[in-house]
C-alpha positions in Angstrom: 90.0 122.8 153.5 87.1 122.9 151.0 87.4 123.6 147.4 84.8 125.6 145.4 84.0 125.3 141.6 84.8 128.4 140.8 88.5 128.1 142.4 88.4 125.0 140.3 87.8 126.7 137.3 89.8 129.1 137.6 92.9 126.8 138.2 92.1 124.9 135.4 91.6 127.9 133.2 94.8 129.3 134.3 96.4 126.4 133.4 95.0 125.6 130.3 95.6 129.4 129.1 99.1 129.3 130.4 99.5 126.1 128.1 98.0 127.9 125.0 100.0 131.6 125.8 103.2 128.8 125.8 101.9 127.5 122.5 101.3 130.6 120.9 104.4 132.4 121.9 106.6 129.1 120.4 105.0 128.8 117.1 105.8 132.5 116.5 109.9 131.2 117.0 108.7 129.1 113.8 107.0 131.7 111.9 103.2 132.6 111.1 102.1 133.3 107.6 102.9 133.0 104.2 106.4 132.1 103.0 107.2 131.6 99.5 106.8 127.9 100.4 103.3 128.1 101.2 102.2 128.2 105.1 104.5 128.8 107.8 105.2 125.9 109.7 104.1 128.1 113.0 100.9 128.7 111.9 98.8 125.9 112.8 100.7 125.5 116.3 100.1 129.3 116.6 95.4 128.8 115.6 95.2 126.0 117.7 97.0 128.0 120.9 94.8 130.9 120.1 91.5 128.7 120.3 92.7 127.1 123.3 93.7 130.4 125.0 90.2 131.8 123.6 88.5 128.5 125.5 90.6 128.9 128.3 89.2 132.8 128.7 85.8 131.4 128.1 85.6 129.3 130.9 87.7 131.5 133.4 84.7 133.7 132.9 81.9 131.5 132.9 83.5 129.4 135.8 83.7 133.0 137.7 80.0 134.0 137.0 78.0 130.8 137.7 80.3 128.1 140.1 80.0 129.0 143.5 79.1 125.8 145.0 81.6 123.6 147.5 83.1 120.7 144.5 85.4 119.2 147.1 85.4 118.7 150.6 88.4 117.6 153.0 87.5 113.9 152.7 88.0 114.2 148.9 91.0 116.1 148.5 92.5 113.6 150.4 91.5 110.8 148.3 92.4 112.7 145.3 95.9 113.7 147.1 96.6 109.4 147.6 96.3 109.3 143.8 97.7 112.4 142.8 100.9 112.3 145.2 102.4 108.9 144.3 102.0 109.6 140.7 103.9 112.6 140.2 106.5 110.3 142.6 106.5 108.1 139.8 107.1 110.4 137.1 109.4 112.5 138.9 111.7 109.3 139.3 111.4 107.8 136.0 114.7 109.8 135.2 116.2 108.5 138.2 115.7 104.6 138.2 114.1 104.5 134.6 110.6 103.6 133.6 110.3 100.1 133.4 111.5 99.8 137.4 109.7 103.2 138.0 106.6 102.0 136.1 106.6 98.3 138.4 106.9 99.7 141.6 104.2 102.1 141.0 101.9 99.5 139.7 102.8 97.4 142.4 102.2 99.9 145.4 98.9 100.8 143.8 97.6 97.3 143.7 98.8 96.4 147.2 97.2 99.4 148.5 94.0 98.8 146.6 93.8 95.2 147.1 95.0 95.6 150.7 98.2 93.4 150.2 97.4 90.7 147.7 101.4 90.8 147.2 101.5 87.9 144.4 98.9 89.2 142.6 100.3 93.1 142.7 104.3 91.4 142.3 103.4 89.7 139.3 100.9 92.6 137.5 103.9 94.7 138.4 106.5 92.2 136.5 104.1 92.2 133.5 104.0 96.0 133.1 107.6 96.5 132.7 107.5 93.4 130.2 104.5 94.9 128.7 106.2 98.2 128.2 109.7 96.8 127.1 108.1 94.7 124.5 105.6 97.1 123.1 108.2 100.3 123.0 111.8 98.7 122.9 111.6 95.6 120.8 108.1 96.4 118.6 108.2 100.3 117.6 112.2 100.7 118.4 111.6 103.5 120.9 114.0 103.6 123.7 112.5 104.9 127.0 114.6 106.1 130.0 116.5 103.6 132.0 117.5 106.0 134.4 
């Protein structure tokens, strides 16, 4: 399977307009305008999806018009598939078994498959992550993250 820039850039336009449409659409729930207040607080939420919808149209049409080339052959996708895959594992089981568990394991399959299985070494970068992230969010800025 090969992948051509202008599938590329078309998926990402796609998905950045989807993102500004979803923007758009929930900062008119808040309201656009003038209010007797001043500003509406749906207004700036509402500019900033319109530019990045406008952006997004942009570069659906110049990805259409001028990529044509192959971006990314079979070799590549599957490289980019060993990094994509276990990452949205790991987010998709933060809610299950929590970050700081979530966040250790991850760190410490990715080393021992990088390093090709320096198991201290990825054990105890793992160990310092969660730390890392417990200290920095739980006991510094006071924000709980899930512990599934």
């Amino acid at each position: 399977m090969m992948v051509s820039g202008r599938s590329l850039e078309a998926g990402t336009a796609l998905l950045t307009g989807a993102f500004g449409a979803a923007v758009v659409v929930s900062s008119l729930d808040n309201g656009i305008g003038w209010s007797a207040a001043g500003v509406d607080a749906g207004t700036f939420p509402f500019v900033v999806g319109l530019i990045i919808l406008s952006g997004s149209v942009f570069n659906l049409a110049q990805g259409w018009l001028h990529a044509r080339e192959i971006i990314l052959r079979s070799s590549e996708l599957k490289r980019l598939g060993m990094l994509f895959i276990p990452a949205a594992v790991y987010v998709g089981v933060i809610p299950l078994i929590g970050i700081y568990l979530a966040s250790a394991v991850y760190v410490f399959g990715a080393l021992v498959q990088h390093k090709r299985g320096a198991f201290i070494f990825s054990g105890l970068a793992a160990i310092a992550t969660a730390l890392a992230l417990y200290l920095i969010f739980e006991l510094t800025f006071q924000i709980s993250l899930p512990r599934g």
